[in-house]
Rosetta silent file (secondary structure, phi, psi, omega in degrees, C-alpha in Angstrom):
SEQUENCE: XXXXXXXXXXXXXXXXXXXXXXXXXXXXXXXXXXXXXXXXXXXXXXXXXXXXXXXXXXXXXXXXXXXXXXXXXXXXXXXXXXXXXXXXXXXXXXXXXXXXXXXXXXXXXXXXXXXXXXXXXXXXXXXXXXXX
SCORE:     score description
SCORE:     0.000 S_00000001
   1 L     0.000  142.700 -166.756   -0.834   17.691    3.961 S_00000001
   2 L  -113.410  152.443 -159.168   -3.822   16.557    5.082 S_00000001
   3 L   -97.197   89.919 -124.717   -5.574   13.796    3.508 S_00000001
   4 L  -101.171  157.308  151.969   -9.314   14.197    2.240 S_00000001
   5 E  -148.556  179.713 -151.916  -11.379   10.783    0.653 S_00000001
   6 L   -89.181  122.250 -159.876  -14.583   10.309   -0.560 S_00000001
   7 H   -58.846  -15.548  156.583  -17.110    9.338    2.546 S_00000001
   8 H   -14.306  -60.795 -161.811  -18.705    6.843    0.247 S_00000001
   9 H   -78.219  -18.576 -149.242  -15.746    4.793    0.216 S_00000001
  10 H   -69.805  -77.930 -148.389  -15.671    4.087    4.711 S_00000001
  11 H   -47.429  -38.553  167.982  -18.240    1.714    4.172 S_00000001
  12 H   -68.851  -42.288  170.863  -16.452   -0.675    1.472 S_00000001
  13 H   -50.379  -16.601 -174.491  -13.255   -0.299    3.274 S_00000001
  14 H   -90.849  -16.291 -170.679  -15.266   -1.849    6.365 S_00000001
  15 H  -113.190   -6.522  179.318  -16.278   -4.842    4.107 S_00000001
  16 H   -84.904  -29.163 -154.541  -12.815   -5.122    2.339 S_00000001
  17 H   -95.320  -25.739  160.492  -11.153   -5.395    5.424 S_00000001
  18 L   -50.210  -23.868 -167.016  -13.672   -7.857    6.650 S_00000001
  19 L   -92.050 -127.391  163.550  -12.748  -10.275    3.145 S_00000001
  20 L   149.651  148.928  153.798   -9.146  -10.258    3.668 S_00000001
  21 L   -97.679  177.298 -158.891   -7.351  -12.121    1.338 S_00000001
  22 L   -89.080  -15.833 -163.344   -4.363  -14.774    2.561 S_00000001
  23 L   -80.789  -51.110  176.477   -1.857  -12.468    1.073 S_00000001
  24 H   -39.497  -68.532 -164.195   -3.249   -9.180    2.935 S_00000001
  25 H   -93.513   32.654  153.226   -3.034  -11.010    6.169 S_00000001
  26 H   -65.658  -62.732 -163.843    0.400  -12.376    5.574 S_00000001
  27 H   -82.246  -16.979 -172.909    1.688   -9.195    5.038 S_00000001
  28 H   -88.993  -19.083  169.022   -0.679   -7.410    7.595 S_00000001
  29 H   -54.999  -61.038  169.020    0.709   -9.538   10.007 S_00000001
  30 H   -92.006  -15.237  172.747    3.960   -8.421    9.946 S_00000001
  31 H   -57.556  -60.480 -159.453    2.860   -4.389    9.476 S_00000001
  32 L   -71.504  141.264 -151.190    0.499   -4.062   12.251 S_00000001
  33 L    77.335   14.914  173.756    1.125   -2.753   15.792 S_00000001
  34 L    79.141    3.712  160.750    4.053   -0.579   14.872 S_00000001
  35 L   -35.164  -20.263 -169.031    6.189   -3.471   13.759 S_00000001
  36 L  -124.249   90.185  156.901    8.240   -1.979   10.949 S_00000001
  37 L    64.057   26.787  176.686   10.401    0.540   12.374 S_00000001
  38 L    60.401   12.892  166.950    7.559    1.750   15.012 S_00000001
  39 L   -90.056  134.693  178.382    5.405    3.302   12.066 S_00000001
  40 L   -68.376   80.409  153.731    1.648    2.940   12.406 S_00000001
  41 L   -75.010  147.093  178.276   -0.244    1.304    9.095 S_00000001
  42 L  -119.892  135.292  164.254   -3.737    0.757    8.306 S_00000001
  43 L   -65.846  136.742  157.557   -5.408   -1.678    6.349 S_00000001
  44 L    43.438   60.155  161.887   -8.268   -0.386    3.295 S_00000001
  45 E   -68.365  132.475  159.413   -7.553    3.297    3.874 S_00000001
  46 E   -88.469  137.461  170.460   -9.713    5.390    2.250 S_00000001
  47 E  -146.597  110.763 -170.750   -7.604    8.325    0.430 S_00000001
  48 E    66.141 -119.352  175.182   -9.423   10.444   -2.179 S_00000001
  49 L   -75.040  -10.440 -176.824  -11.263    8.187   -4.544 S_00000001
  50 E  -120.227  162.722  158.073   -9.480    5.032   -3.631 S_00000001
  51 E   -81.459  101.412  165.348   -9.212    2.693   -1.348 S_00000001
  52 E   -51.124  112.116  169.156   -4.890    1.756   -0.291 S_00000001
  53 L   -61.754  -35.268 -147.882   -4.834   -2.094    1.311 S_00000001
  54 E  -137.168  144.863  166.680   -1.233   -0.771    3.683 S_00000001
  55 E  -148.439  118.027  154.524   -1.562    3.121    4.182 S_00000001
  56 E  -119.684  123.583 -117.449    1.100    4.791    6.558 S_00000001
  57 L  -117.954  -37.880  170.368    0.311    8.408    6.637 S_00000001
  58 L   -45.190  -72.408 -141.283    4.297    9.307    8.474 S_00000001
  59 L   -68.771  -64.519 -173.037    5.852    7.546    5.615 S_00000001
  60 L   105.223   16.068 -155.606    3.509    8.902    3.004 S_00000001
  61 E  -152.476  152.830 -165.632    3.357    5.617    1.424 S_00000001
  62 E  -124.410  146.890  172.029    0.980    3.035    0.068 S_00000001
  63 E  -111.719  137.521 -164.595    1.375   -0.783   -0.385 S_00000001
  64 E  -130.656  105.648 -166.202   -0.533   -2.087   -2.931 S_00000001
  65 E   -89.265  144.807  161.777   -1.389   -6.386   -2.909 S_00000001
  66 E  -144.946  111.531  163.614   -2.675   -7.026   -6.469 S_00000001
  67 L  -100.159 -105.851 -177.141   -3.790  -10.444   -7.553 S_00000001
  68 L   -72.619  -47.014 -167.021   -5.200  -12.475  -10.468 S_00000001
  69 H   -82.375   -5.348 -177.437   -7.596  -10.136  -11.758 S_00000001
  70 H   -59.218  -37.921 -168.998   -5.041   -6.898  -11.662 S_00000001
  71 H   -76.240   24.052  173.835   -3.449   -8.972  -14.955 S_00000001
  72 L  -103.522  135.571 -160.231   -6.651   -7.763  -17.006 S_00000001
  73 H   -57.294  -69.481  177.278   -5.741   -4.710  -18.971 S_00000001
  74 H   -31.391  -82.889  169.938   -9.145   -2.900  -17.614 S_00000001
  75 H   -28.571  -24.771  161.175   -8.026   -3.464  -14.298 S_00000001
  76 H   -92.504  -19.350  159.036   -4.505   -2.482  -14.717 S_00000001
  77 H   -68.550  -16.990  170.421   -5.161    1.026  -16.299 S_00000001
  78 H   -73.876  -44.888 -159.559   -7.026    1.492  -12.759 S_00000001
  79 H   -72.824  -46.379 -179.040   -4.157    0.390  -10.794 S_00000001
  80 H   -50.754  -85.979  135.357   -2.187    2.800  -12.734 S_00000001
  81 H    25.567  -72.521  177.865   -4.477    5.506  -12.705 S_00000001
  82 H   -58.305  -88.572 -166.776   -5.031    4.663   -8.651 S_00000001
  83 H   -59.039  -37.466  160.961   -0.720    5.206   -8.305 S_00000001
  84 H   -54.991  -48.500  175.135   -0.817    8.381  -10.611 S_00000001
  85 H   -58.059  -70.076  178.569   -3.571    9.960   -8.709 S_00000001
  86 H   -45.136  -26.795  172.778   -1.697    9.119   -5.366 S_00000001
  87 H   -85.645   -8.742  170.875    1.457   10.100   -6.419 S_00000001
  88 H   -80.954    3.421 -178.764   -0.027   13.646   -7.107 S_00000001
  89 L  -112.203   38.128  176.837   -0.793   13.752   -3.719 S_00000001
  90 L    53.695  -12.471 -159.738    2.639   13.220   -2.813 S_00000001
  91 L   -79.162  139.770  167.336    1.933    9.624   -1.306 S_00000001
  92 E   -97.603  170.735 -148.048    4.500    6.858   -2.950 S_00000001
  93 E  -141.771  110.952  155.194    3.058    3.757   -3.870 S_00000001
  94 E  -104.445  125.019 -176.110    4.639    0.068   -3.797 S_00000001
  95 E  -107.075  121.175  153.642    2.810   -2.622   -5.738 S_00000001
  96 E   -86.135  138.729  157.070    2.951   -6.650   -5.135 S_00000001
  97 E   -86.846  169.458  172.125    1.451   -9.692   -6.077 S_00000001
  98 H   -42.436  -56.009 -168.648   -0.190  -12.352   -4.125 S_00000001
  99 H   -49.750  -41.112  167.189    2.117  -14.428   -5.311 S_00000001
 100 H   -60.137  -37.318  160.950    4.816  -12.706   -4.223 S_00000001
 101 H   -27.658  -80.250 -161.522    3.220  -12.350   -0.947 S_00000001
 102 H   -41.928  -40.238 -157.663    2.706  -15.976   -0.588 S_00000001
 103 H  -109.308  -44.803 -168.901    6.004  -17.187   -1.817 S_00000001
 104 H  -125.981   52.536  123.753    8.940  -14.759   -1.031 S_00000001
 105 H    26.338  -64.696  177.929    7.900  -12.550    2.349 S_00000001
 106 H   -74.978  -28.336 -172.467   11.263  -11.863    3.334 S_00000001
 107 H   -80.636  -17.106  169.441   12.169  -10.128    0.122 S_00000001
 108 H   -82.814  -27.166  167.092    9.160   -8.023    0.640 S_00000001
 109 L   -84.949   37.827 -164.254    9.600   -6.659    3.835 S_00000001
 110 L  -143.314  -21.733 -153.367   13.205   -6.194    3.114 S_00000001
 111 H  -107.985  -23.295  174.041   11.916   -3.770    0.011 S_00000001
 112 H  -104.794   -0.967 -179.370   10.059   -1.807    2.479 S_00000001
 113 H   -78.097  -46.780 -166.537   12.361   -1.483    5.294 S_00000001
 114 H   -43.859  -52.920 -162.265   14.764   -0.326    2.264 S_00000001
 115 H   -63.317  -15.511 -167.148   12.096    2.450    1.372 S_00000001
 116 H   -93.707  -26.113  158.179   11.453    3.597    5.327 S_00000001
 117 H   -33.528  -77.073 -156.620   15.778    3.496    5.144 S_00000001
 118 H   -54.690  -34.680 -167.857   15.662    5.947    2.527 S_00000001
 119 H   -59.569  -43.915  179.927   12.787    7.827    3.635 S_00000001
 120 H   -42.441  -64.996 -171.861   14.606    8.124    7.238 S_00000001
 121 H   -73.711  -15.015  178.110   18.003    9.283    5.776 S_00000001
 122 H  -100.387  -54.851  129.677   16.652   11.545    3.721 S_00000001
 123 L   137.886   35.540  179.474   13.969   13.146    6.096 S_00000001
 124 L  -145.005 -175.267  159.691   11.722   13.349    2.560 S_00000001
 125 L   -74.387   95.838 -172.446   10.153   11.135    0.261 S_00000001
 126 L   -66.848  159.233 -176.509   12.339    8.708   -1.618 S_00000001
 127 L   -81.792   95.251  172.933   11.749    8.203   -5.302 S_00000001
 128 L   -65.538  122.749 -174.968    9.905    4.648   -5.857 S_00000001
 129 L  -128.490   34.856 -134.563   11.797    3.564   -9.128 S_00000001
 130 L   177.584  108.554  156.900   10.819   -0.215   -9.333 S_00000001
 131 L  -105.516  124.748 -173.474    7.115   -2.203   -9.437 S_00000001
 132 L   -95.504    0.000    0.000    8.555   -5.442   -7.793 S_00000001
C-alpha cells in the first residue's frame, strides 16, 4: 500500500527533526543505519495527516516518543486519534515515554526486536496488544 500525507506537513517534519528531543536521539541512535535487524527507519515521517517520530515502511510500523505534555487529556485524545487513524491504514503503532526512553533503553529495544520477531515469523503484521 502506498503511503499518501499531507504536503503541508514536509516542512514541520524538517523543523521537528531539527528540535530533537534527548529521548528521540537516544532511541534514534540505536534505529538508524539499518541497525535493528537491517530495516531502514526514518525520523518525523509524514503519513497522512500526521507526523510518526520512528516510521519503517517494511515493517509497517510506527514508534511513537510521547512526553510531558502527551499526559494532558487534549493531547492524549490526539495521540489516540493519531494510532486509530494509522492503524486504519494498516501501519501498527508502539507508544513510549521519555522517561522510559531515558531510563530503561534496553527494555525498549528488546519490545521492538520482539515485534520485528513476530512480524518476521509471521510474514504479516503482528497484533500490537500492549502501550508500554
Amino acid at each position: 500500500m502506498k503511503i499518501t500525507y499531507n504536503p503541508k506537513l514536509k516542512e514541520l517534519a524538517r523543523q521537528l527533526r531539527n528540535n530533537t528531543t534527548k529521548s528521540e536521539i537516544m532511541l534514534w541512535q540505536k534505529l538508524k543505519r539499518n541497525q535493528m535487524y537491517g530495516y531502514d527507519f526514518h525520523r518525523q515521517k509524514p503519513i497522512d495527516n500526521y507526523i510518526a517520530d520512528f516510521f519503517c515502511n517494511k515493517l509497517q510500523f510506527v514508534i511513537e516518543l510521547d512526553g510531558y505534555s502527551h499526559l494532558i487529556f487534549e493531547v492524549w485524545e490526539k495521540d489516540v486519534a493519531k494510532t486509530k487513524r494509522l492503524n486504519e491504514l494498516d501501519i501498527r503503532v508502539m507508544r513510549f515515554s521519555d522517561y522510559q526512553i531515558c531510563s530503561d533503553i534496553d527494555n525498549i529495544l528488546r519490545s521492538i526486536e520482539d515485534y520485528i520477531m513476530r512480524f518476521e515469523e509471521r510474514g504479516a503484521l503482528p497484533e500490537i496488544k500492549y502501550f508500554s
